[in-house]
N, CA, C and O of each residue as an XYZ file, in Angstrom:
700
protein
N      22.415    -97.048      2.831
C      23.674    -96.476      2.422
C      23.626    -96.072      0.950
O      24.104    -95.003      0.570
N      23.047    -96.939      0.135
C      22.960    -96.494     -1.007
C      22.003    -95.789     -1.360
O      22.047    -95.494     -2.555
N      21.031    -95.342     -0.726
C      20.606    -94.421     -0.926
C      20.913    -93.165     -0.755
O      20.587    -92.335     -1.603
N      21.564    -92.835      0.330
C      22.443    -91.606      1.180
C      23.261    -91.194      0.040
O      23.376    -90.053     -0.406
N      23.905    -92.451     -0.444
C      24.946    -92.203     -1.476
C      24.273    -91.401     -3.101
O      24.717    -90.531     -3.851
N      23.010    -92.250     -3.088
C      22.330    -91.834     -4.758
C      22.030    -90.264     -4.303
O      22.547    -89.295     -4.859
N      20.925    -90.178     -2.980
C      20.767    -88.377     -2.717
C      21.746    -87.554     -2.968
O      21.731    -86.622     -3.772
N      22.615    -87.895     -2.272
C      23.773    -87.222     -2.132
C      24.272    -86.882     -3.390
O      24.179    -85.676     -3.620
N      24.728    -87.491     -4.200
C      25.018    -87.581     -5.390
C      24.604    -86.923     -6.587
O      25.342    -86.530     -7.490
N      23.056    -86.814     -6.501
C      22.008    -86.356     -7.572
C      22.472    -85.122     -7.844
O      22.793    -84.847     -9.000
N      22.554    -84.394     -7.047
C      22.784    -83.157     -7.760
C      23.707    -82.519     -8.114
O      23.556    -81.415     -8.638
N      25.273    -83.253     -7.841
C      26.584    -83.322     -8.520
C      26.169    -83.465    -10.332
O      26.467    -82.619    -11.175
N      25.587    -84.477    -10.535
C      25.177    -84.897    -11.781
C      24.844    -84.257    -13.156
O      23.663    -83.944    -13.010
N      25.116    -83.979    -14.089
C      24.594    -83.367    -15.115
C      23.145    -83.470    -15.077
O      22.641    -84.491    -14.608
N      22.647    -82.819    -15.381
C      20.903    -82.849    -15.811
C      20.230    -84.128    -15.600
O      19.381    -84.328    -16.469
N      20.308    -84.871    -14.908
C      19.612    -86.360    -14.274
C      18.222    -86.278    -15.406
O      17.545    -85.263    -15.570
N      18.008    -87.581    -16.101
C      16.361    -87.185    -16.582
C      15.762    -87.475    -15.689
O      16.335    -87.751    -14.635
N      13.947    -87.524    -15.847
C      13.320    -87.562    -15.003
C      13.312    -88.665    -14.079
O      13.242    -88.750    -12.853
N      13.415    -89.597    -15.158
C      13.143    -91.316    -14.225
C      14.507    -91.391    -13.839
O      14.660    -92.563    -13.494
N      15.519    -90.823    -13.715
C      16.460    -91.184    -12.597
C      16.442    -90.321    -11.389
O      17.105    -90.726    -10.435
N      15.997    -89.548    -11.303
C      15.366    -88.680     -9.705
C      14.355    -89.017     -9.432
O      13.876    -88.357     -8.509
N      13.433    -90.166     -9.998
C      12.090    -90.772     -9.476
C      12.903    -91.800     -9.016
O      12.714    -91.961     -7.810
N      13.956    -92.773     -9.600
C      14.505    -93.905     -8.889
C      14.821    -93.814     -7.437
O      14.907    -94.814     -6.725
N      15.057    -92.140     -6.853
C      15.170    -92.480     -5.840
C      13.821    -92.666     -4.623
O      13.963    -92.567     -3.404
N      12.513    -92.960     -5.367
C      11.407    -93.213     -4.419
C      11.407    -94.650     -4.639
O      10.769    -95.235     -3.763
N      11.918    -95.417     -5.530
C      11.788    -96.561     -5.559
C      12.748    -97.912     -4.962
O      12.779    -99.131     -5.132
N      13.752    -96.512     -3.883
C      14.447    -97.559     -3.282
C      13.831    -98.601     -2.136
O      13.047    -97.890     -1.507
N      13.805    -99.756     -1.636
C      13.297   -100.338     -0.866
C      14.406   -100.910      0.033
O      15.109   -101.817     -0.413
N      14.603   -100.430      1.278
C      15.848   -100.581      2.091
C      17.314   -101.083      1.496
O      18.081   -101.251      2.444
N      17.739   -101.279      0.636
C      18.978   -101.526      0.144
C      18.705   -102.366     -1.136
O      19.578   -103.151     -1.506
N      17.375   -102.229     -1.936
C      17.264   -102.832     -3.150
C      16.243   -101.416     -4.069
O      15.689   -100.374     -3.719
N      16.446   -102.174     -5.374
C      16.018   -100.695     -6.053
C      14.819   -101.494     -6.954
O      15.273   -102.124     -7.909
N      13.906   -101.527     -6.843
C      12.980   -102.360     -7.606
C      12.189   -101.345     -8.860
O      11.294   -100.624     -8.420
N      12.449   -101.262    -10.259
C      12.093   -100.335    -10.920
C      11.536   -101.116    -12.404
O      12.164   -101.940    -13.070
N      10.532   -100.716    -12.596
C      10.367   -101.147    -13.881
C      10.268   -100.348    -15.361
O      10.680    -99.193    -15.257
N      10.019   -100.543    -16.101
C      10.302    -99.829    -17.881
C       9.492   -100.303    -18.501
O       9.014   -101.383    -18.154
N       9.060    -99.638    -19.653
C       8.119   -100.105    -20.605
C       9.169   -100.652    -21.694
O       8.960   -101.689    -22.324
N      10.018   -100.066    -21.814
C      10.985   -100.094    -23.183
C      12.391   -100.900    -22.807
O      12.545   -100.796    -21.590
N      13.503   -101.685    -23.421
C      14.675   -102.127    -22.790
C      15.492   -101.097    -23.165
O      16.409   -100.953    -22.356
N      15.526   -100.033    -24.417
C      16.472    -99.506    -24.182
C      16.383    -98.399    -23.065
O      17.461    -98.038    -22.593
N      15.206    -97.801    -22.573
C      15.083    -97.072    -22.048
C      15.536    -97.616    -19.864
O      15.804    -96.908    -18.893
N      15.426    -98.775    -19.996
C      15.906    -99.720    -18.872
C      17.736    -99.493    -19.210
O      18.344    -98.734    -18.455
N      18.189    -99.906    -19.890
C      19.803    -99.743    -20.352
C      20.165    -98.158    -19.987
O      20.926    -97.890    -19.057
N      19.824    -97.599    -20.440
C      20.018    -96.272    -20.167
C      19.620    -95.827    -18.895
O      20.544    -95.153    -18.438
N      18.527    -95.896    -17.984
C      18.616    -95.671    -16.623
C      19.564    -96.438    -15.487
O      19.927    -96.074    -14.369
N      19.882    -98.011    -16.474
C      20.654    -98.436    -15.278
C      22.160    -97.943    -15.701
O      22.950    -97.888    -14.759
N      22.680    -97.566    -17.035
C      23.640    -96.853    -17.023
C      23.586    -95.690    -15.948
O      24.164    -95.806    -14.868
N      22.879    -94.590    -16.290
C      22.390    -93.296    -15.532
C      22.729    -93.847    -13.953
O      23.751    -93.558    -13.330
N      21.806    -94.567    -13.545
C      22.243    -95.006    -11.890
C      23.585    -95.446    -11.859
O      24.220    -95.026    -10.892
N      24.016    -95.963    -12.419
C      25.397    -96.627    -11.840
C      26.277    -95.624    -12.198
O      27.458    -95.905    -11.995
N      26.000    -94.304    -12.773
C      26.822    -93.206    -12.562
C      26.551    -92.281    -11.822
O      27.253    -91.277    -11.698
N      25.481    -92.502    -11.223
C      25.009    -91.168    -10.320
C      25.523    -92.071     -8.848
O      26.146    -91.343     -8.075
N      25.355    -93.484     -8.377
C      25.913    -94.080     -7.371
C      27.770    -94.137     -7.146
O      28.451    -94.376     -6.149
N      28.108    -93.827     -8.454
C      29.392    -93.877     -8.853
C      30.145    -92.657     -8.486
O      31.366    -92.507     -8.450
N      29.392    -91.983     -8.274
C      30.199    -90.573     -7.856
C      30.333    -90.327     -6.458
O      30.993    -89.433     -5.929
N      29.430    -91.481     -5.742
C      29.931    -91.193     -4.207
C      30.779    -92.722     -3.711
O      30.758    -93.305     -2.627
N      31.689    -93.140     -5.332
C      32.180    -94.202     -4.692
C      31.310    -96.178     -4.023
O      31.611    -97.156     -3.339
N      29.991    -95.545     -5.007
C      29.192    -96.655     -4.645
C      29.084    -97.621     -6.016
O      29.121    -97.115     -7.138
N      28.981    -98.709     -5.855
C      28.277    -99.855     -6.609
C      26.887   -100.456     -6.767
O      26.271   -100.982     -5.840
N      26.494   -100.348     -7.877
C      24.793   -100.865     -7.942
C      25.358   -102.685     -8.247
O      26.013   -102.874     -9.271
N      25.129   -103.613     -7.542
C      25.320   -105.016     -7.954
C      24.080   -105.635     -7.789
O      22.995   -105.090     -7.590
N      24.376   -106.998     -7.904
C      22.875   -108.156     -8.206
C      21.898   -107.263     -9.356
O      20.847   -106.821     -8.892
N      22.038   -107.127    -10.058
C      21.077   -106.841    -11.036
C      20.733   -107.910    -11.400
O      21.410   -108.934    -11.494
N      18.961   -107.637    -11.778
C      18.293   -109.020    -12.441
C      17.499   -108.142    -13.654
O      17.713   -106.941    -13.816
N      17.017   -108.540    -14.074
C      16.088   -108.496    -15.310
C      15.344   -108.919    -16.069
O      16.047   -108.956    -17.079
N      14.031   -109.426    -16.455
C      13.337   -110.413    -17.411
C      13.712   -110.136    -18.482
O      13.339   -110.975    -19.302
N      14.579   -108.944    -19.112
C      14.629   -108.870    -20.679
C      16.283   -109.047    -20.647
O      17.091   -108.615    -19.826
N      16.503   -109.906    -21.943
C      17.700   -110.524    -22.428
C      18.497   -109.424    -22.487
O      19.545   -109.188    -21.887
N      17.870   -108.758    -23.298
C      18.614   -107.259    -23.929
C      19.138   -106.410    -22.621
O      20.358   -106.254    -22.556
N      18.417   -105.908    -21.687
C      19.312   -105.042    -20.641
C      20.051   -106.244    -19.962
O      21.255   -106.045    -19.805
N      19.587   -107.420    -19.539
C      20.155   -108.038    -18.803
C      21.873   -108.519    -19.375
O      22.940   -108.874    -18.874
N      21.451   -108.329    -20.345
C      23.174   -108.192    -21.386
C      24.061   -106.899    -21.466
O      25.200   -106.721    -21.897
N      23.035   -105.969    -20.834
C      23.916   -104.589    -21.275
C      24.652   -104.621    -19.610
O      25.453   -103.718    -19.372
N      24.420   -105.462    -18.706
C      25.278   -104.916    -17.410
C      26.365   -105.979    -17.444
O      26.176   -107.116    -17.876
N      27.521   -105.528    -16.956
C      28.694   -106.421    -16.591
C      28.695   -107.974    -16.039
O      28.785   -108.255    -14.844
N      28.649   -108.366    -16.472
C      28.529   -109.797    -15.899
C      29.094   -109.914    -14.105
O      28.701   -110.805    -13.352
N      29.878   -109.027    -13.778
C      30.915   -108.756    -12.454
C      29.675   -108.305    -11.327
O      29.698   -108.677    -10.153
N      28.351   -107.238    -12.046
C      27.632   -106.995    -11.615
C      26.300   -107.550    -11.075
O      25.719   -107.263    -10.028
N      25.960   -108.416    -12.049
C      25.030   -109.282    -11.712
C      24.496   -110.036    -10.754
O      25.438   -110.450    -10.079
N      23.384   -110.475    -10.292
C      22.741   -110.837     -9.209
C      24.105   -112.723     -9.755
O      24.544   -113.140    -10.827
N      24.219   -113.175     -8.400
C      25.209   -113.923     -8.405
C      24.938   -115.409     -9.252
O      25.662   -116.060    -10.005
N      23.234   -115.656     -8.639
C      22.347   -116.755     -9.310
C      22.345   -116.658    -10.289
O      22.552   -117.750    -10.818
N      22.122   -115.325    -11.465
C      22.158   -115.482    -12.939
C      23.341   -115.154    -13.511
O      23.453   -113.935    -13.380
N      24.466   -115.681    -14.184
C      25.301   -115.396    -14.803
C      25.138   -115.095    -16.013
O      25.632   -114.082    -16.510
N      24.139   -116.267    -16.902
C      24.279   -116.735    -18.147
C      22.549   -116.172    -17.728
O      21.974   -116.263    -16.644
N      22.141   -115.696    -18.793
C      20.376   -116.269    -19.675
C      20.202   -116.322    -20.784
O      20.261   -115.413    -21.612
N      19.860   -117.892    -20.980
C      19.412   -118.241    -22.459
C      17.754   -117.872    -22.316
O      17.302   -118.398    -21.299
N      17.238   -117.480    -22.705
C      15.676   -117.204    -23.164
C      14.816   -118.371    -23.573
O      13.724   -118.782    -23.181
N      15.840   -118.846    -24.675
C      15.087   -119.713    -25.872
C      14.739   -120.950    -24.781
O      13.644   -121.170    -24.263
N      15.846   -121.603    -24.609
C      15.523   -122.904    -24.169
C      15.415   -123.409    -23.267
O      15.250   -124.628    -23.308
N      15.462   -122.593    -21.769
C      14.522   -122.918    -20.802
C      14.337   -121.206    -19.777
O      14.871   -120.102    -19.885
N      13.384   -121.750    -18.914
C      12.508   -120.702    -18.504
C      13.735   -120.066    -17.225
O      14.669   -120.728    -16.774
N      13.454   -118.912    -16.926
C      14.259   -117.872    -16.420
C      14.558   -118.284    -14.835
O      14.134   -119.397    -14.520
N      14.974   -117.818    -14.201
C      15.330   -118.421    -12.344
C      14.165   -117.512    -11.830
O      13.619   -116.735    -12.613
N      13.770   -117.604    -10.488
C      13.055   -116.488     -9.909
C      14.237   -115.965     -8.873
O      15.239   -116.563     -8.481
N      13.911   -115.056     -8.668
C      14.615   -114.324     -7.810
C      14.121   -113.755     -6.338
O      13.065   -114.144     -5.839
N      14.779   -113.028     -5.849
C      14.267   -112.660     -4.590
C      14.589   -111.390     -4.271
O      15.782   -111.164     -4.070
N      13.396   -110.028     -4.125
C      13.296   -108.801     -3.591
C      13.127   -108.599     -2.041
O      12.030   -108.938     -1.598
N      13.705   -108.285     -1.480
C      12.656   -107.848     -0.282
C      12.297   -109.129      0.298
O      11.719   -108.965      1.372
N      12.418   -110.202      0.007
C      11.791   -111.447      0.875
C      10.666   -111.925      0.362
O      10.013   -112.838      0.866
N      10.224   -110.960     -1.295
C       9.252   -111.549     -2.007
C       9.970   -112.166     -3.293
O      10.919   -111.540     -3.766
N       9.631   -113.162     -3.780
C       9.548   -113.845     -5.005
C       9.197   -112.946     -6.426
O       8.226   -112.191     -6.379
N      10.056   -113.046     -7.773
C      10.094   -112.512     -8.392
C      10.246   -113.442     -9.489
O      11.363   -113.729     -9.920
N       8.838   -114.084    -10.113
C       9.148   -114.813    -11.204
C      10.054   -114.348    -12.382
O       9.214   -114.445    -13.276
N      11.042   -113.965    -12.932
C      11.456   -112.981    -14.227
C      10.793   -113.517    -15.221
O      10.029   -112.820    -15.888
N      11.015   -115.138    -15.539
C      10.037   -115.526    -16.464
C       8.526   -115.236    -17.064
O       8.187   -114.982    -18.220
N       7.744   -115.366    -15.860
C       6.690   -114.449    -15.403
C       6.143   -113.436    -15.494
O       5.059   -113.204    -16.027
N       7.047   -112.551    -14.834
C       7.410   -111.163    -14.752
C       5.973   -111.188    -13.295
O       4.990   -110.448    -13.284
N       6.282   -112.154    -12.342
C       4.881   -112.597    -11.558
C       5.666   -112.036    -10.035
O       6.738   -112.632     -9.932
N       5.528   -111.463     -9.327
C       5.560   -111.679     -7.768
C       5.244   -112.556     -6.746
O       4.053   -112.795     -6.941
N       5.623   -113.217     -5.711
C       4.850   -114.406     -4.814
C       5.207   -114.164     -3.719
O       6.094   -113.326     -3.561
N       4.746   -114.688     -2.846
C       4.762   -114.724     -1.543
C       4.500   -116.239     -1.100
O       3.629   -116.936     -1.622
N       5.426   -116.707      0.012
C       5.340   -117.765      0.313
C       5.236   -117.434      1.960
O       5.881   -116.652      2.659
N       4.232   -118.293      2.251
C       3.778   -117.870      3.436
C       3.017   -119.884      4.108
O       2.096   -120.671      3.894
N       4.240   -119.716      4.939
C       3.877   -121.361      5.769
C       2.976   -121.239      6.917
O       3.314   -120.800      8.017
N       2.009   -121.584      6.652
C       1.164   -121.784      7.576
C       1.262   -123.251      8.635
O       2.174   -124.078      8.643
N       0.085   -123.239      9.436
C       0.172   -124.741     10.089
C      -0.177   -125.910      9.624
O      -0.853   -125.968      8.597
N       0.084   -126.659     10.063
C      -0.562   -128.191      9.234
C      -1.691   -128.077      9.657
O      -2.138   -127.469     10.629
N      -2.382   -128.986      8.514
C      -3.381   -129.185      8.428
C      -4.204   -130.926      9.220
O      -3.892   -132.116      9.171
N      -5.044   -130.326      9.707
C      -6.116   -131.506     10.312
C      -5.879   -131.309     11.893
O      -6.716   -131.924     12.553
N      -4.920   -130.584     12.665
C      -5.720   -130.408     14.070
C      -6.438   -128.859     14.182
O      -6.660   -128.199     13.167
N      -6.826   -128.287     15.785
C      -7.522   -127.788     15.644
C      -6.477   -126.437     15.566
O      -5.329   -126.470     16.009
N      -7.070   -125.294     14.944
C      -6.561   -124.044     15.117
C      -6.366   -123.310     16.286
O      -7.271   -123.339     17.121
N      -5.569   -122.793     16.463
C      -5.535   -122.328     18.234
C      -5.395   -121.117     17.936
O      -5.417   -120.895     16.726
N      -5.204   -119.897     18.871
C      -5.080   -118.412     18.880
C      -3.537   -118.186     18.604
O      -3.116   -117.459     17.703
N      -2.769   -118.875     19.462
C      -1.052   -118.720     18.970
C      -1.183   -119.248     17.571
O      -0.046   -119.001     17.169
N      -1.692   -119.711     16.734
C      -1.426   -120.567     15.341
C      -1.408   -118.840     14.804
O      -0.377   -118.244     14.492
N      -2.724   -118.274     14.793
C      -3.191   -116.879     14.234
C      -2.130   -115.870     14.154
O      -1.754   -115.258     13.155
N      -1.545   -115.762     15.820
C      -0.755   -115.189     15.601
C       0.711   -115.174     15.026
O       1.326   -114.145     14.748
N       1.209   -116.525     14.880
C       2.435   -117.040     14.562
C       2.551   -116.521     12.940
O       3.444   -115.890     12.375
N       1.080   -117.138     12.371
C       1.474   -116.492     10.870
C       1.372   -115.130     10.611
O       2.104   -114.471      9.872
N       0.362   -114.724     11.303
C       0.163   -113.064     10.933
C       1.469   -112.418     11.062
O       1.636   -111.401     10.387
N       2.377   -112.804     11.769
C       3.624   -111.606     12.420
C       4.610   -112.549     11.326
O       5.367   -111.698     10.859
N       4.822   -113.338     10.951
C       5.414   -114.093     10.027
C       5.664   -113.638      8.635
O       6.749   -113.890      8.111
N       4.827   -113.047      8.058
C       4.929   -112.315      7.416
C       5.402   -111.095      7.080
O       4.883   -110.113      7.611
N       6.562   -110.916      6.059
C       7.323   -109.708      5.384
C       6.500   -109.119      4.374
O       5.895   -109.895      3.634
N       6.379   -107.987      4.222
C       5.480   -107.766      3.172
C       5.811   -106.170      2.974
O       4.856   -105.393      2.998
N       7.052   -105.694      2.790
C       6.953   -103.828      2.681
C       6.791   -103.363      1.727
O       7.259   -102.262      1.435
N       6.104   -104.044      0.991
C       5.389   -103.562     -0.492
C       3.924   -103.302     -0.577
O       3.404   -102.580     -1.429
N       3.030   -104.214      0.770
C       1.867   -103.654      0.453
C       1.164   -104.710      0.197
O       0.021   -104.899      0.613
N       2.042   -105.740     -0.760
C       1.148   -106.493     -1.683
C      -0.147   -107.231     -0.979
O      -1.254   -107.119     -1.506
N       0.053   -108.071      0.360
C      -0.918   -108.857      1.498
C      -1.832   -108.083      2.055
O      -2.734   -108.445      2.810
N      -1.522   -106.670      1.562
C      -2.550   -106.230      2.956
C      -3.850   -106.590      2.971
O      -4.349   -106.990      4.023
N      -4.432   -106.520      2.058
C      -5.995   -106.826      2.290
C      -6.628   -107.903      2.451
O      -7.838   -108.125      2.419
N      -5.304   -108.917      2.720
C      -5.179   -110.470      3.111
C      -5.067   -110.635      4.664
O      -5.810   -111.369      5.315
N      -4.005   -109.834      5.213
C      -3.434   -109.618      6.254
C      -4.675   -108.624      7.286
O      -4.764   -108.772      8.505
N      -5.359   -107.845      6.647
C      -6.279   -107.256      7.326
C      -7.421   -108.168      7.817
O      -8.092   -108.121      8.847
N      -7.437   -109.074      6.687
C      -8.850   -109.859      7.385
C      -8.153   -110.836      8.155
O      -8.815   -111.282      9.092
N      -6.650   -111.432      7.981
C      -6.269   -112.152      9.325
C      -6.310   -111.596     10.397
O      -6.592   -112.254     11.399
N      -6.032   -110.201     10.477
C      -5.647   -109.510     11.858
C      -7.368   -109.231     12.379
O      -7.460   -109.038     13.591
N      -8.806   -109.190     11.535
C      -9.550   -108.998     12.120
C     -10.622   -110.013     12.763
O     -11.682   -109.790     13.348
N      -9.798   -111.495     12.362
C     -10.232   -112.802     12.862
C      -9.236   -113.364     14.200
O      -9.540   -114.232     15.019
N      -7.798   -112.465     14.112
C      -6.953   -112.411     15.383
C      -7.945   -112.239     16.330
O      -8.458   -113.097     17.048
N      -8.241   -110.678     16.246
C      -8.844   -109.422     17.139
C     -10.123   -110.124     17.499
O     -10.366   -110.340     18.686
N     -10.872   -110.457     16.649
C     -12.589   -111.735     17.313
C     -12.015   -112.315     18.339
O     -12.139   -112.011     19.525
N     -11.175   -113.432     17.720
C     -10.706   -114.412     18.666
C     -10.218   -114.097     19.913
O     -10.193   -114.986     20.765
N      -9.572   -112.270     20.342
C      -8.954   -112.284     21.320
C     -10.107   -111.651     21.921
O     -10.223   -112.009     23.093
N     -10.863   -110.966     21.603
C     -12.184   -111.079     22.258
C     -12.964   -111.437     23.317
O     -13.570   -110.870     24.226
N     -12.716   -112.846     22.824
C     -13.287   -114.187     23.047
C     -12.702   -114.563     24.188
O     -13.218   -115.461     24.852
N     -11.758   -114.059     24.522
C     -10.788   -113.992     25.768
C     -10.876   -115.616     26.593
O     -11.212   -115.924     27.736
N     -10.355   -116.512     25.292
C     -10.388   -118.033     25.400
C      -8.378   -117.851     25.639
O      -7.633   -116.933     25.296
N      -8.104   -119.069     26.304
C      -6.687   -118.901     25.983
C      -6.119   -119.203     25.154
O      -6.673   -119.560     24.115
N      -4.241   -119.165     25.351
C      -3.460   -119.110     23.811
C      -3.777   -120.357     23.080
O      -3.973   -120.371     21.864
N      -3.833   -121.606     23.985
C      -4.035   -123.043     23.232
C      -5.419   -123.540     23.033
O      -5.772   -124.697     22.810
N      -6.020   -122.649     23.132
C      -7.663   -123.125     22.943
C      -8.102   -123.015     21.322
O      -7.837   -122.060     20.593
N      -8.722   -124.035     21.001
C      -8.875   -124.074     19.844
C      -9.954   -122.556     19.226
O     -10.885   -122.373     20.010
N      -9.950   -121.657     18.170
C     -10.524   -120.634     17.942
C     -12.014   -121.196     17.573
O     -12.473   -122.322     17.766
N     -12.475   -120.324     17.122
C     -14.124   -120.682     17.240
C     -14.625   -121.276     15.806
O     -14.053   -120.628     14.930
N     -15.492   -122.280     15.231
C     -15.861   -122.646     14.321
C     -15.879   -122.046     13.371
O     -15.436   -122.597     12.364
N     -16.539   -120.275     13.244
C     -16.787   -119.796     12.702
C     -15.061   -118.931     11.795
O     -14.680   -118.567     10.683
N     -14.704   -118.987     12.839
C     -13.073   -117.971     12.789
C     -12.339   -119.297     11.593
O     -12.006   -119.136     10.419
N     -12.279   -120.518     12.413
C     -12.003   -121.190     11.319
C     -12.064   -121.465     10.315
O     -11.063   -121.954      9.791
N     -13.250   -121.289      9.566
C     -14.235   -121.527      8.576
C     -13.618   -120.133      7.330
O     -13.385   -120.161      6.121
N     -13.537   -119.063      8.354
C     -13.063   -117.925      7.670
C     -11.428   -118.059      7.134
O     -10.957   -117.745      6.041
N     -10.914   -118.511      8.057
C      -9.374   -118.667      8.293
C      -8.827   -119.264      7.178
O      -7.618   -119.491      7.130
């Protein structure tokens, strides 16, 4: 929706600069994940967006930020709900949450938390698949993690052992 709303919108707009008609590749289903080299130059695009969303009657809210400075220039009304207040100095920042990934601000780190099975029985073929599909990831970041799970899946189904059979020494070893 908010995107429909930002398209829509763009070209009502006075002269948009550049990085606010690139913001709209950086929407990610109903979150806007964008970064800056500079804070004032962050202040000024999230001004810019919240007037270009503003003209079709929309709201940009939950804003987060690792820098004090923009994270001060948005309305407090606006803000992601978890951070109200940030002190900098005297303790370390909240993480947040994009997309279903982890967002150290402190950091400025990304994570992924990903539960696997316990550890010490044997691995089975449903274990493989339970985590592989378990995983959110529309950023990209796992893939080349996720590729070598899916190509120790694909051995194993091969192997045309069944769902509760433990996978093969070797698959494990990799796993």
């Amino acid at each position: 929706m908010c995107l429909v709303c930002f398209k829509t919108n763009l070209p009502r707009s006075q002269r948009c600069p550049d990085n606010v008609v690139d913001a709209q590749w950086n929407f990610y289903v109903d979150n806007l994940l964008i970064s800056m080299q500079f804070a004032d130059e962050e202040i000024r695009l999230a001004e810019q967006l919240q007037h270009v969303t503003s003209l079709g009657g929309f709201r940009l809210t939950k804003w987060a930020s690792n820098s004090k400075e923009v994270f001060d220039s948005i309305p407090e009304s606006e803000r992601n709900k978890g951070i109200k207040e940030i002190d900098i100095e005297p303790k370390p920042l909240p993480a947040e949450r994009a997309l279903r990934v982890r967002w150290d601000l402190e950091k400025d780190q990304m994570a992924v938390v990903i539960k696997c099975f316990e550890q010490g029985g044997s691995v089975i073929r449903k274990d493989l698949l339970h985590v592989i599909s378990s995983v959110y990831d529309p950023l990209g970041f796992l893939a080349p993690f996720l590729i070598r799970a899916k190509v120790i899946f694909q051995e194993e189904c091969r192997r045309k052992k069944g769902w509760d059979e433990a996978i093969s020494d070797s698959s494990e070893v990799r796993w």
